[in-house]
N, C-alpha and C positions, 0 to 999 in steps of 0.2 A: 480257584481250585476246582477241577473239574471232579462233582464227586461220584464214586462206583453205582452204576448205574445197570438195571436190565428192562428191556427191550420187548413189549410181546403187541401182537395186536396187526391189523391190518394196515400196512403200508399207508394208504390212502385215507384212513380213517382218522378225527377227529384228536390232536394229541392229550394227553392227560398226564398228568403228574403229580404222581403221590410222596408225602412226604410223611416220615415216622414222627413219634414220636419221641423224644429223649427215655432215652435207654433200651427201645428197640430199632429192629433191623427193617428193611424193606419188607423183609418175611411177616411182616404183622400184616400187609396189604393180601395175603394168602386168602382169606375168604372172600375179598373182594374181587379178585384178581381173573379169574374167567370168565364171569358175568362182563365186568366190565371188558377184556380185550377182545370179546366179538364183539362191541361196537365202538370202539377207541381205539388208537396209539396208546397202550398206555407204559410210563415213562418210570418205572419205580427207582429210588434212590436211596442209598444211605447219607443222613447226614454227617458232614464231617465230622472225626472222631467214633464212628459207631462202623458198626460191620466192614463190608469190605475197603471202606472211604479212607483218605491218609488221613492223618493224625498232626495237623501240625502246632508249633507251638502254639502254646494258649496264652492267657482265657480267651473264646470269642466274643462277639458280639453279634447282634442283631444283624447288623451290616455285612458282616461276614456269612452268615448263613442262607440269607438273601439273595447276595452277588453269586455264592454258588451256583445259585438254581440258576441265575442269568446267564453264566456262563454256560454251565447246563445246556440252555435254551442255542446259543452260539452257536457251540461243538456242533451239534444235532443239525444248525439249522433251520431251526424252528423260530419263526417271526411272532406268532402267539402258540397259546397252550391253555386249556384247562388246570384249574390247579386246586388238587386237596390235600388237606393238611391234619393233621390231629396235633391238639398240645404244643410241642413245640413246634411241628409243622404247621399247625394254624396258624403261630406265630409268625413263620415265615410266610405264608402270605397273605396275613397283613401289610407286613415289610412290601411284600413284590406288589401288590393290590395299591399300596399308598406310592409306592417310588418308581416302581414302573407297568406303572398302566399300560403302556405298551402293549407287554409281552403278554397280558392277564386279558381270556377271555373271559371264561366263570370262576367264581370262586366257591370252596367249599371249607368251611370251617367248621372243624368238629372238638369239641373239647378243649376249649381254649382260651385263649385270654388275652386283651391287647397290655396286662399288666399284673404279675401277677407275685404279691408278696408273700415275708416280709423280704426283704433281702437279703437280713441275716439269717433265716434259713437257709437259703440255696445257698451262703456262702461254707454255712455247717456243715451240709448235705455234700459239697464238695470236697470238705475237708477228711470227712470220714471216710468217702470212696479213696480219696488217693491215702488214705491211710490203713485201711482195712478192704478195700475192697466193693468192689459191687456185689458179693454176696452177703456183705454186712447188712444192706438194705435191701435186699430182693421179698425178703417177705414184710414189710412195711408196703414195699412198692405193689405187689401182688394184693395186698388190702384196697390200695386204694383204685387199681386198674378194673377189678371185679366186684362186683356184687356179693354178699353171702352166699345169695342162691348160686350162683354160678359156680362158685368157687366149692361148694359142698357136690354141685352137682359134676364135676368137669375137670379132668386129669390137667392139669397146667406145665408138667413137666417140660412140655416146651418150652412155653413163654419162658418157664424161671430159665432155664439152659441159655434163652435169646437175651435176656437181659444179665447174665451173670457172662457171656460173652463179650458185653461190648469195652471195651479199653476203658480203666479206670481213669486215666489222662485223662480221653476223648471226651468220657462223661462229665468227668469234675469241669472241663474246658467249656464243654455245654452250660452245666449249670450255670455258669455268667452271664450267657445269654440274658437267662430270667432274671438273674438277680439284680442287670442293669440294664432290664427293656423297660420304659413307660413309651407305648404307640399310643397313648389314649389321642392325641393330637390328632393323629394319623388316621384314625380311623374317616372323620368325615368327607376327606380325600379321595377315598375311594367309591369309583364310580362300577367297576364290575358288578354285574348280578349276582349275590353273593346270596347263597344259602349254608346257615347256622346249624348247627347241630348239638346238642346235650344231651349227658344222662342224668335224668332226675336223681339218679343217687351217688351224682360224681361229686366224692368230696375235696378232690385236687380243682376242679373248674367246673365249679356247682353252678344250675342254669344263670342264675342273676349275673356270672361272668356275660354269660350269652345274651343276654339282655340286653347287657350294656352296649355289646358289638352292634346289637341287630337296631338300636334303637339311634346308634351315630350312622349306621350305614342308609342312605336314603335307598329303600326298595328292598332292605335284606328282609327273609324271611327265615322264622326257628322256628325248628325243630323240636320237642324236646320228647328222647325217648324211656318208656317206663313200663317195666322195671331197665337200665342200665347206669353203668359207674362209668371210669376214665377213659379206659379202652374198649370202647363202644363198639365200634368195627369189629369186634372181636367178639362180643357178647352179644349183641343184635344182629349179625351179619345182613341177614335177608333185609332188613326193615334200612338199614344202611346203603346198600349197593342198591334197595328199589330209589331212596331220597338222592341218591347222587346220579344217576340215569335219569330223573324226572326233571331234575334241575339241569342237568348240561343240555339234556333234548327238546325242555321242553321251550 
């Protein structure tokens, strides 16, 4: 499936590819997003099931959200790419990092996790969106994406509007992903230069997830930023888009 994708950035420039995280849209990549496209390609996408991407029948898998971005890679033309990820984009590439090194120049993983339970959550957490909806859980979700301070300090109306948008299918389809990922295998596999990212007050993929990533990847290096929670790119911006510029350039 080739998923809804846009486009900015110098032709000739270096490609990148951003992947959201489950329950938003490429539009979470907005703070990052012109810093990085004067010196990149950069590739942003919905994953399947979220913003503009189809919806196909569910649940996914791992495998599924991964091949995307390869295809992805196809379409385009593109032989390698850059690639970052938050949460469940992290997710994916580790998938792309462990199965096809190929396509993977650097890697950035922010928030994330190569496994992440119980898996009767995610299968609750499914249950209830396609039964109530993704505004059943938008402010659970908003706890765990922000900080207090942030969240006292800073209008969110968006983000809830980006997450109360994405298809309740899509989403519940998603949560499979996590709920039947273990990559721990996978991780030593990967040979990319891969820089970790955390926020010291993420309680969905608190740093010792990141630990674990950075301690099977031989050469990864973490991050860990403080004060931030889930959606780090969003709360840290500047201290985020300087660590993903130092890492792909340097």
């Amino acid at each position: 499936m080739i998923p809804h994708h846009l486009i900015s950035g110098p032709e000739d420039a270096p490609p990148l590819v951003l992947s959201n995280s489950l329950g938003a849209t490429l539009e979470m990549w907005d703070p990052q997003h012109d810093l990085l496209a004067k010196r990149f390609r950069v590739i942003r996408y919905d994953t399947r099931g979220h913003g503009g991407s189809d919806i196909p029948p569910g649940p996914y898998t791992i495998d599924d959200v991964g091949t995307d971005v390869v295809e992805l890679l196809d379409q385009l033309g593109l032989e390698r790419a850059h690639f970052a990820g938050l949460s469940l984009g992290g997710m994916t590439g580790i998938w792309l990092g462990a199965n096809r090194p190929d396509r993977i120049e650097k890697l950035v993983l922010l928030c994330t996790s190569e496994k992440l339970g119980p898996p009767e959550m995610w299968a609750d957490r499914a249950n209830t969106v396609r039964e109530r909806g993704t505004s059943a859980i938008v402010d659970t979700t908003l706890e765990r994406w922000f900080t207090d301070g942030y969240r006292n300090r800073f209008d969110l109306s968006a983000v809830r509007a980006m997450f109360e948008s994405v298809d309740d299918d899509g989403y519940a389809n998603c949560c499979a992903v996590i709920q039947h990922m273990d990559q721990t295998a996978a991780l030593s596999s990967i040979t990319a230069p891969t820089l970790v990212i955390a926020g010291a007050q993420d309680p969905a993929t608190p740093p010792d997830h990141a630990e674990r990533i950075v301690a099977a990847i031989e050469g990864a290096r973490l991050e860990v930023l403080d004060p931030g929670a889930h959606l780090v790119n969003v709360e840290r911006p500047e201290a985020v888009t300087e660590l993903i510029i130092e890492h792909l350039e340097g």
